[in-house]
C-alpha positions as CSV (number, residue, x, y, z in Angstrom):
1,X,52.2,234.6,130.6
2,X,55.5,232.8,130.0
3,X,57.5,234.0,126.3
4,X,57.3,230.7,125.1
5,X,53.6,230.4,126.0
6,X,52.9,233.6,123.9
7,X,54.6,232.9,121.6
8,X,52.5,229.8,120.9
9,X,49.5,231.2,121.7
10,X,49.5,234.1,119.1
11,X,49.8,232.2,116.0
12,X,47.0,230.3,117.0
13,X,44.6,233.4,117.4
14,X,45.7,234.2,113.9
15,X,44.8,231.0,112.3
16,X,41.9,231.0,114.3
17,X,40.9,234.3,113.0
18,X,42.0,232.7,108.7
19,X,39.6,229.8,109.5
20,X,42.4,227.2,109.5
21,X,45.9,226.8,110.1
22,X,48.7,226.3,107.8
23,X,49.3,222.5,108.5
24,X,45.4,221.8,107.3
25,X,45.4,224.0,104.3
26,X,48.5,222.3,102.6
27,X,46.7,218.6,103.6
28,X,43.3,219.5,102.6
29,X,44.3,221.2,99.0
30,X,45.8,218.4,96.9
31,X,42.9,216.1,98.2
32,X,39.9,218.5,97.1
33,X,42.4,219.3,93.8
34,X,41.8,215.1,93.2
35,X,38.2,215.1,94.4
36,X,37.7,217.7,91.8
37,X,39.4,216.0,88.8
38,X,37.8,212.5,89.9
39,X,34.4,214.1,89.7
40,X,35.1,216.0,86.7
41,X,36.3,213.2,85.1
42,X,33.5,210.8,86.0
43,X,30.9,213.0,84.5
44,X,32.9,213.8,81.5
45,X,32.9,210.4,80.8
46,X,29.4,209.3,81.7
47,X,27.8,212.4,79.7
48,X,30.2,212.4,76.8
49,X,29.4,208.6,75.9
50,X,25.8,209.3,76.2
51,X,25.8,212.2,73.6
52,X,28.7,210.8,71.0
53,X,26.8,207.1,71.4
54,X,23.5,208.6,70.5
55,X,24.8,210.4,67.4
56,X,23.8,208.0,64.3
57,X,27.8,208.0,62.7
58,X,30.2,205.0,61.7
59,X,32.5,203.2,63.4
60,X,35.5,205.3,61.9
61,X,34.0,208.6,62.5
62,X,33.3,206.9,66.4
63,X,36.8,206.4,66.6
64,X,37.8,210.0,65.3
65,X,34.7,211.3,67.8
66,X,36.7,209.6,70.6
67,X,40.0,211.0,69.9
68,X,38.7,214.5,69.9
69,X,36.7,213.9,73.1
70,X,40.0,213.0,74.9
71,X,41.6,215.8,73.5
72,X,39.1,218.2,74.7
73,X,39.2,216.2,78.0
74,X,42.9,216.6,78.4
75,X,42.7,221.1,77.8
76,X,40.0,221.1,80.2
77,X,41.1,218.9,82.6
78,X,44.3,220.7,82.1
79,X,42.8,224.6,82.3
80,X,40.5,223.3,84.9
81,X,43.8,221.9,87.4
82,X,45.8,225.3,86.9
83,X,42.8,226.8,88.3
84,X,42.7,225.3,91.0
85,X,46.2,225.5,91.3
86,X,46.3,229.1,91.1
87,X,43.7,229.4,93.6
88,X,45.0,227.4,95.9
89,X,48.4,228.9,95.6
90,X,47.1,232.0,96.3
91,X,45.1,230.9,99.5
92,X,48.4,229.9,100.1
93,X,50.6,233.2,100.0
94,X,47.2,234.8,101.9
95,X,48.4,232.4,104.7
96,X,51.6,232.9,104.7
97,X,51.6,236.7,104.6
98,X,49.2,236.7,107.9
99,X,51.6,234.5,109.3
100,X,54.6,236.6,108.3
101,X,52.5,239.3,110.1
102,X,51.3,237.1,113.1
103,X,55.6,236.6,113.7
104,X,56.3,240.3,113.0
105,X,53.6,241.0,116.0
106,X,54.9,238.3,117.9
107,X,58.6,239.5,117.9
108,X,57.0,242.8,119.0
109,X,55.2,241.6,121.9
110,X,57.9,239.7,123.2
111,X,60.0,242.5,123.0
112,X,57.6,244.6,125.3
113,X,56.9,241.3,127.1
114,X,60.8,240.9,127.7
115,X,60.7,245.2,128.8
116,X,58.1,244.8,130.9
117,X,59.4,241.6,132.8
118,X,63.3,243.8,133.3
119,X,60.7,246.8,134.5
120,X,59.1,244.3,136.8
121,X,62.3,242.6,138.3
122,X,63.7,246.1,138.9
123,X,60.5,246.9,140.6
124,X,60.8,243.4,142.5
125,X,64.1,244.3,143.7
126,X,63.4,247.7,144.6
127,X,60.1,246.7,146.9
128,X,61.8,243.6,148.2
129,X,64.9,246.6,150.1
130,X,62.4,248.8,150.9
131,X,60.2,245.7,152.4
132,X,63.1,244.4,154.3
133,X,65.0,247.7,155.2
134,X,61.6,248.5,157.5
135,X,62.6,248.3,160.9
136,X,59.1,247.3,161.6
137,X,58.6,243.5,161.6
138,X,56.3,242.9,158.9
139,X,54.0,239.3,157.6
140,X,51.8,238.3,155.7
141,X,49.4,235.5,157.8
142,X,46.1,233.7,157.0
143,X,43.1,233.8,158.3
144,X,44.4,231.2,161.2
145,X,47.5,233.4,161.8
146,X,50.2,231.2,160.5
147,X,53.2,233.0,158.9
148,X,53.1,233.0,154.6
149,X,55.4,236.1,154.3
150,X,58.1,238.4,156.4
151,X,60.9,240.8,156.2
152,X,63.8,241.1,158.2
153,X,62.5,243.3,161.0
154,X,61.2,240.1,162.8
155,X,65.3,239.1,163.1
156,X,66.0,243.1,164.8
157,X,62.5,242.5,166.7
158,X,62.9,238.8,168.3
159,X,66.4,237.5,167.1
160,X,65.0,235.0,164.6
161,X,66.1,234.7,161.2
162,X,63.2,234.8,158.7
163,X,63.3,232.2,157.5
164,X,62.6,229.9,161.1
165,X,59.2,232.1,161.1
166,X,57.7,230.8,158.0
167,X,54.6,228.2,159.1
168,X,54.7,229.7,162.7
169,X,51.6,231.1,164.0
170,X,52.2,235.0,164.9
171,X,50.4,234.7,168.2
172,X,53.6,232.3,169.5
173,X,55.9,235.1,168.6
174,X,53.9,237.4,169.6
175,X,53.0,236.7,173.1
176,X,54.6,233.6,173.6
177,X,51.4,231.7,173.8
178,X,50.3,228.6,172.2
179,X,47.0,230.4,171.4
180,X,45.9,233.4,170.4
181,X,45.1,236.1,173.5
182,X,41.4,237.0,174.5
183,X,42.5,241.2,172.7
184,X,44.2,239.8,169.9
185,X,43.8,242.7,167.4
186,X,43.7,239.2,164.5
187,X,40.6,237.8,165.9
188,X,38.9,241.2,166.3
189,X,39.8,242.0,162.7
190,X,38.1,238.7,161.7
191,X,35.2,239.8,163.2
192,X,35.0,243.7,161.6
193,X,36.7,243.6,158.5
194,X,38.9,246.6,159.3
195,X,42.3,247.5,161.0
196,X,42.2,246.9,164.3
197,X,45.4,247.4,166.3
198,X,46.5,246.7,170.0
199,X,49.7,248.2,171.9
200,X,50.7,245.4,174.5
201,X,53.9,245.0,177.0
202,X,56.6,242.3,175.9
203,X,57.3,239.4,177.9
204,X,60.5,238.4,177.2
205,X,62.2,241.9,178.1
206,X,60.3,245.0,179.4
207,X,59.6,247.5,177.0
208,X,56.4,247.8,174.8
209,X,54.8,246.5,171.1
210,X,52.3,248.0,169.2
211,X,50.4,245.4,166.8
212,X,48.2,246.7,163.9
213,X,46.5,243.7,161.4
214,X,45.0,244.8,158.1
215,X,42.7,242.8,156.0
216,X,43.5,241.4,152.3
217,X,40.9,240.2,150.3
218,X,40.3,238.9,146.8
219,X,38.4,240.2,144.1
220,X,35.3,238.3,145.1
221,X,35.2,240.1,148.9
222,X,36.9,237.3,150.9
223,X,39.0,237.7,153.4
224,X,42.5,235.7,152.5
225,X,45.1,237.1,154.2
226,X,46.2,240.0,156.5
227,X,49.0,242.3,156.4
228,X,50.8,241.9,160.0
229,X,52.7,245.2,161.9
230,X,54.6,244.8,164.8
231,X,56.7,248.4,165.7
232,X,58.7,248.8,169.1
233,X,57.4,251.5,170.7
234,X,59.0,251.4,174.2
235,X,60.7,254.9,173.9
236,X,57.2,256.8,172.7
237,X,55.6,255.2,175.8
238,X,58.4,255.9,178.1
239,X,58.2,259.5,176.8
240,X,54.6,259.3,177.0
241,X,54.3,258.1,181.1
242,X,57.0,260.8,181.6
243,X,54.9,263.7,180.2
244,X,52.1,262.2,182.1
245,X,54.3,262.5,185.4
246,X,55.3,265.6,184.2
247,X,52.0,266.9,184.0
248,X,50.9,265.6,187.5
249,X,53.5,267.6,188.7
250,X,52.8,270.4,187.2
251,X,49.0,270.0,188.2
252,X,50.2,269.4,191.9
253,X,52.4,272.3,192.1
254,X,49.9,274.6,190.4
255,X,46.9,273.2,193.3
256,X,49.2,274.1,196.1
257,X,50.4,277.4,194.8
258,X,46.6,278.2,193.7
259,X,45.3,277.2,197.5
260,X,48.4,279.2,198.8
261,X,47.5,282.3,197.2
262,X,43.7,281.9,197.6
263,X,44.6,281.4,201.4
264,X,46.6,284.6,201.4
265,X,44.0,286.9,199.4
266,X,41.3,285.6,201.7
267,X,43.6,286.4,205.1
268,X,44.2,289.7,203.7
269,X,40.7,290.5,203.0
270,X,39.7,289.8,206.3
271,X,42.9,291.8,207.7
272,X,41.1,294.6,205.4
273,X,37.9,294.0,207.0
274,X,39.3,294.6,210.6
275,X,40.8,297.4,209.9
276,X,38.3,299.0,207.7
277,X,35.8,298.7,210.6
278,X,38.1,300.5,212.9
279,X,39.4,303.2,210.8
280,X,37.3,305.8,209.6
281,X,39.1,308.5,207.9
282,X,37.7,309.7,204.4
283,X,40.8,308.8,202.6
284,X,41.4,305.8,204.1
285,X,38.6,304.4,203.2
286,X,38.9,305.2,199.4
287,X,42.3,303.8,199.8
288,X,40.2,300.7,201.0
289,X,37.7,300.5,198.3
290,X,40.5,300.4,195.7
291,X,42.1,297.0,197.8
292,X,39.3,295.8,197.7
293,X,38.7,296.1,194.0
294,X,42.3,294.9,193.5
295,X,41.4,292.0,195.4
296,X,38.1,291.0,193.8
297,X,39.9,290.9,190.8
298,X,42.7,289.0,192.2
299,X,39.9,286.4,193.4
300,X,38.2,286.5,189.5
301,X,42.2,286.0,188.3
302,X,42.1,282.6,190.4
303,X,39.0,281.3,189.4
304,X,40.4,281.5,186.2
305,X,43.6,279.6,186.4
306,X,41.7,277.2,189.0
307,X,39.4,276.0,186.0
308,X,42.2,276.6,183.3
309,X,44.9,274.5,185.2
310,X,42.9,270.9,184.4
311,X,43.2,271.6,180.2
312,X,44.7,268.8,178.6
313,X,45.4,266.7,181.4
314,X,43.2,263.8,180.8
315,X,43.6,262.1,177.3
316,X,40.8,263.2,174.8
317,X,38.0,260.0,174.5
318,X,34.8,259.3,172.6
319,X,32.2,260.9,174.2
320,X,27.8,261.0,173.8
321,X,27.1,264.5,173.2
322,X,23.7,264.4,174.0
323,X,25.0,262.8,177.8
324,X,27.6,265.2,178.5
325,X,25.0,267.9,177.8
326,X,22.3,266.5,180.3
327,X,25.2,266.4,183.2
328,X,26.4,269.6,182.4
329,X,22.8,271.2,183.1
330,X,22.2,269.0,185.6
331,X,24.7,271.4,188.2
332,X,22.4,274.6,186.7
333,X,18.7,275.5,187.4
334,X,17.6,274.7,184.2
335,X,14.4,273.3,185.3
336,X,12.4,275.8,183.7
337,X,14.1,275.8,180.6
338,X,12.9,273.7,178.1
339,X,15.5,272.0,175.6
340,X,15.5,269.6,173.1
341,X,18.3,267.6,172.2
342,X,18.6,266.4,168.1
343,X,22.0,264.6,168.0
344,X,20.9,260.9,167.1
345,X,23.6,259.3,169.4
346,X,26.3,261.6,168.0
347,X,29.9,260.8,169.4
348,X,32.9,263.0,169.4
349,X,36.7,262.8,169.8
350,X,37.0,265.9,172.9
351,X,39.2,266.8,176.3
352,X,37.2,265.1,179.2
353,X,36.4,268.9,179.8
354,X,33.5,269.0,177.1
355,X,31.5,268.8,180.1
356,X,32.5,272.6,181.1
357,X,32.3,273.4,177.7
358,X,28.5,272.3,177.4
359,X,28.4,274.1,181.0
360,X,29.5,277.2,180.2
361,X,27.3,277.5,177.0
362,X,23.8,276.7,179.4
363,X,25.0,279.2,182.4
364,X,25.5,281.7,179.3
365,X,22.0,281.3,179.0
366,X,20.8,281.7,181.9
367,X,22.9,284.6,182.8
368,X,22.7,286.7,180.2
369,X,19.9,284.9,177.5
370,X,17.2,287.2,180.0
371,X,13.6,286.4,178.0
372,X,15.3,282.9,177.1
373,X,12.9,280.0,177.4
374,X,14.5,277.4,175.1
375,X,17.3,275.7,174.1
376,X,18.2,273.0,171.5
377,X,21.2,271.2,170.8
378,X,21.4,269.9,167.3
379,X,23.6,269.0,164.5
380,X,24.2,269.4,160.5
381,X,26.3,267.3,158.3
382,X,28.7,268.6,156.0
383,X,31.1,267.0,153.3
384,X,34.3,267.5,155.7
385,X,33.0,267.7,159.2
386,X,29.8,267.9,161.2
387,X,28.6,271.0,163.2
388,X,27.1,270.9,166.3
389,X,24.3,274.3,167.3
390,X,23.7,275.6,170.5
391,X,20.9,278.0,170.2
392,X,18.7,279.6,172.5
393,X,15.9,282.1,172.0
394,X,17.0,284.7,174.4
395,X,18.3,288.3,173.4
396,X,21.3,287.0,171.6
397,X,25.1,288.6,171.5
398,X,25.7,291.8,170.3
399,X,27.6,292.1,166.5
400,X,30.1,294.5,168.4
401,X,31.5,291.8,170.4
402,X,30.7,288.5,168.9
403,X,34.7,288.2,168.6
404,X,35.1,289.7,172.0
405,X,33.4,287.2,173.8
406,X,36.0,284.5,172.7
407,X,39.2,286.3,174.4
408,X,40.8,286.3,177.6
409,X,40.6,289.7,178.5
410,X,37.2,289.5,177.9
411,X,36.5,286.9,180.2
412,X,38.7,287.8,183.1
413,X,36.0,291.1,183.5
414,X,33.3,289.2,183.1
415,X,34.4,285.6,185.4
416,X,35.4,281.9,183.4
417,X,33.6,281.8,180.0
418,X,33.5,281.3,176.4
419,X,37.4,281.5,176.3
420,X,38.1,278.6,178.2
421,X,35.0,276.6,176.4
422,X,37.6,277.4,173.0
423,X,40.6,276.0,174.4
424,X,39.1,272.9,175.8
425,X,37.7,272.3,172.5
426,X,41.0,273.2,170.1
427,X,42.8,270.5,172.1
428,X,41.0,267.9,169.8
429,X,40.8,270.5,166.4
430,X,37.4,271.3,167.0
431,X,36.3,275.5,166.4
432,X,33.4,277.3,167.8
433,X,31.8,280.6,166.8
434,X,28.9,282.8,167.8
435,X,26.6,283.5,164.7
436,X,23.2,284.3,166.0
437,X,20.5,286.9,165.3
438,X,20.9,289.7,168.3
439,X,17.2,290.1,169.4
440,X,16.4,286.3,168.3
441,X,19.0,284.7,170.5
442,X,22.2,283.1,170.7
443,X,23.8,280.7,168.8
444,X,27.0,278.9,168.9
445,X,28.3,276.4,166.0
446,X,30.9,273.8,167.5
447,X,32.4,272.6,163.8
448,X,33.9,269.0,164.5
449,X,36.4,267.8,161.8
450,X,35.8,264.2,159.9
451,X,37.7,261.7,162.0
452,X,36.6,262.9,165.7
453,X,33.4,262.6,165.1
454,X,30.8,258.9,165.3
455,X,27.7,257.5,165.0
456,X,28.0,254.3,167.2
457,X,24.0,253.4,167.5
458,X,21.2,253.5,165.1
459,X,21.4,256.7,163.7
């Protein structure tokens, strides 16, 4: 509200609140002062005649009758207006001392109406630098897409001054198109309400854009406008294909050097087999059962680093829990198991390698679950994340060792296990733990944070 309008507006509320302004007091009060004396004076007259008349006096004592009846008339009617005078008089000063305090409020909260308008063109200022200092380019479009607001990033971004944007749709911009594209992360957020974002390769020059669209709505629910992000992010993705290659690499040279070796261990076991066969001295072959337990765990070494070479390089995805598990057992005989599977669709944010993971958790049954005839995968919800139970009702893991199982030494004596089911599954934050019954069987809680975790169908 504007100064001037307040200031307007508050001495209204307090006349409003007296019953009447000032203007219609001092109007109204010398006309009902009159309308009182006229009355007054009518009756006086109409009653005073009837009762002196009546009276059975002469015509001199009439006359003295009348002259006293004036008199009388005159200190009433003279009592009778300083009354009302008073009275009015002191309505009077009531009104004037509310508006005296109606002003005094009024120069107060113009004051604080005056602090608060500096306090909110210092805030202006300081939001309109940070708005434009944003490298980001950064609008404000309808519904339609057409350009309301912007800061100076669209000038670093595209060489146009911000002020040529204004009207322009952001899909011409954008992608150069007189329309908006079939992914257009606008359109989609029409259609769910929510950020949606898109990361796109420019046209004009080769590098890459990353486009996020908020929605704005009022305080009825609609959707009015939407808050517009365009960031350059050709150097991330550069960086990105580069670690990609790099990995490849890495994954290549690893295959070759893994093949190599496994070539050479299985050569020299059959050299050791040739010569074992021809030479039968005691001591020699002692010497020969020691290579060849130096070479079986050479072989369990490999099998190791063959499975733990593929961590990490796939990018994590969304992925049905309840599917992955059903391929996982599918390479086990787990026909005579029975399992049940209690995950209502459930989704989560893992390495492609969940598969293993799932894997590894059914061949631990099988192995060493002995009386095991069950399994069930199910979930519980919790306020910050959701945990997902393995359990089976086989003998169960020792308390000794339910640590144990989890580290690498462990595993390289007893072949690939439950230590590379914990990396795969760290990649994406996600824990696992053994907390089972022994005797009553295992059971394994996968905890997945909030965020990598969905329900996509009908729970």
């Amino acid at each position: 509200m504007k100064p001037d309008t307040l200031e307007k507006t508050i001495p209204d509320q307090e006349r409003a609140r007296s019953g009447a302004s000032p203007g219609s007091f001092f109007a109204l009060a010398p006309v009902k002062i009159s309308l009182v004396y006229l009355v007054f004076g009518i009756l006086w007259i109409v009653f005073s005649d009837d009762i002196f008349l009546s009276l059975p006096v002469s015509q001199e004592e009439l006359i003295l009758i009348s002259a006293i009846k004036g008199t009388v008339f005159i200190i009433v009617t003279t009592i009778l207006l300083f009354l009302l005078t008073r009275h009015y008089a002191r309505l009077g000063q009531m009104h004037n001392e509310e508006l005296r305090v109606a002003n005094e409020q009024l120069q107060v909260r113009k004051e604080e109406l005056r602090a608060q308008n500096e306090a909110l063109a210092i805030s202006q200022a300081e939001w309109e630098t940070t708005y434009n200092s944003i490298s980001d380019w950064i609008c404000l479009v309808d519904p339609e897409g057409r350009i309301l607001r912007t800061n100076r990033g669209v000038e670093s971004l595209f060489g146009i001054p911000p002020g040529q944007v204004i009207g322009k749709n952001c899909y011409e911009l954008v992608h150069g198109s007189a329309c908006s594209i079939e992914t257009c992360p606008r359109m989609r957020m029409l259609a769910s309400k929510q950020r949606e974002s898109l990361e796109i390769q420019t046209q004009k020059h080769p590098g890459w854009l990353q486009i996020t669209v908020d929605p704005v709505f009022d305080h009825a629910g609609n959707l009015v406008s939407a808050v517009h992000v365009v960031r350059e992010i050709t150097d991330r993705m550069r960086e990105q294909k580069a670690l990609e290659q790099a990995k490849k690499k890495l994954y290549l040279l690893n295959y070759v050097t893994f093949n190599e070796i496994q070539s050479s261990v299985f050569t020299l076991w059959g050299f050791q087999q040739f010569i074992k066969e021809r030479v039968k001295e005691p001591a020699v072959q002692s010497a020969f059962v020691k290579e060849g337990e130096l070479l079986s765990k050479i072989t369990k070494s490999l099998k190791f680093a063959q499975a733990y070479q593929n961590l990490g390089l796939k990018p994590p995805a969304w992925q049905d829990v309840g599917h992955v598990f059903l391929l996982a057992i599918s390479h086990l005989d787990f026909l005579a198991m029975k399992h049940d599977i209690l995950l209502d669709d459930l989704e989560i944010f893992s390495d492609p390698l969940l598969e293993q993971v799932l894997f590894i958790l059914a061949d631990n049954t099988l192995t060493h679950g002995k009386k095991a005839t069950r399994v069930t995968l199910r979930y519980t919800s919790g306020p910050e994340s959701i945990t997902i139970i393995y359990e089976d009702d086989g003998v169960g893991i020792p308390d000794t060792i339910k640590e144990e199982v989890f580290s690498p030494d462990f595993q390289k004596t007893k072949a690939l296990g439950l230590f590379l089911a914990r990396e795969i599954l760290e990649i994406t934050g996600i824990t696992i733990r053994e907390t089972g019954t022994p005797g009553q069987g295992a059971r394994f809680e996968i905890i997945v944070p909030r965020g990598a975790y969905r329900f996509p169908g009908p729970k």
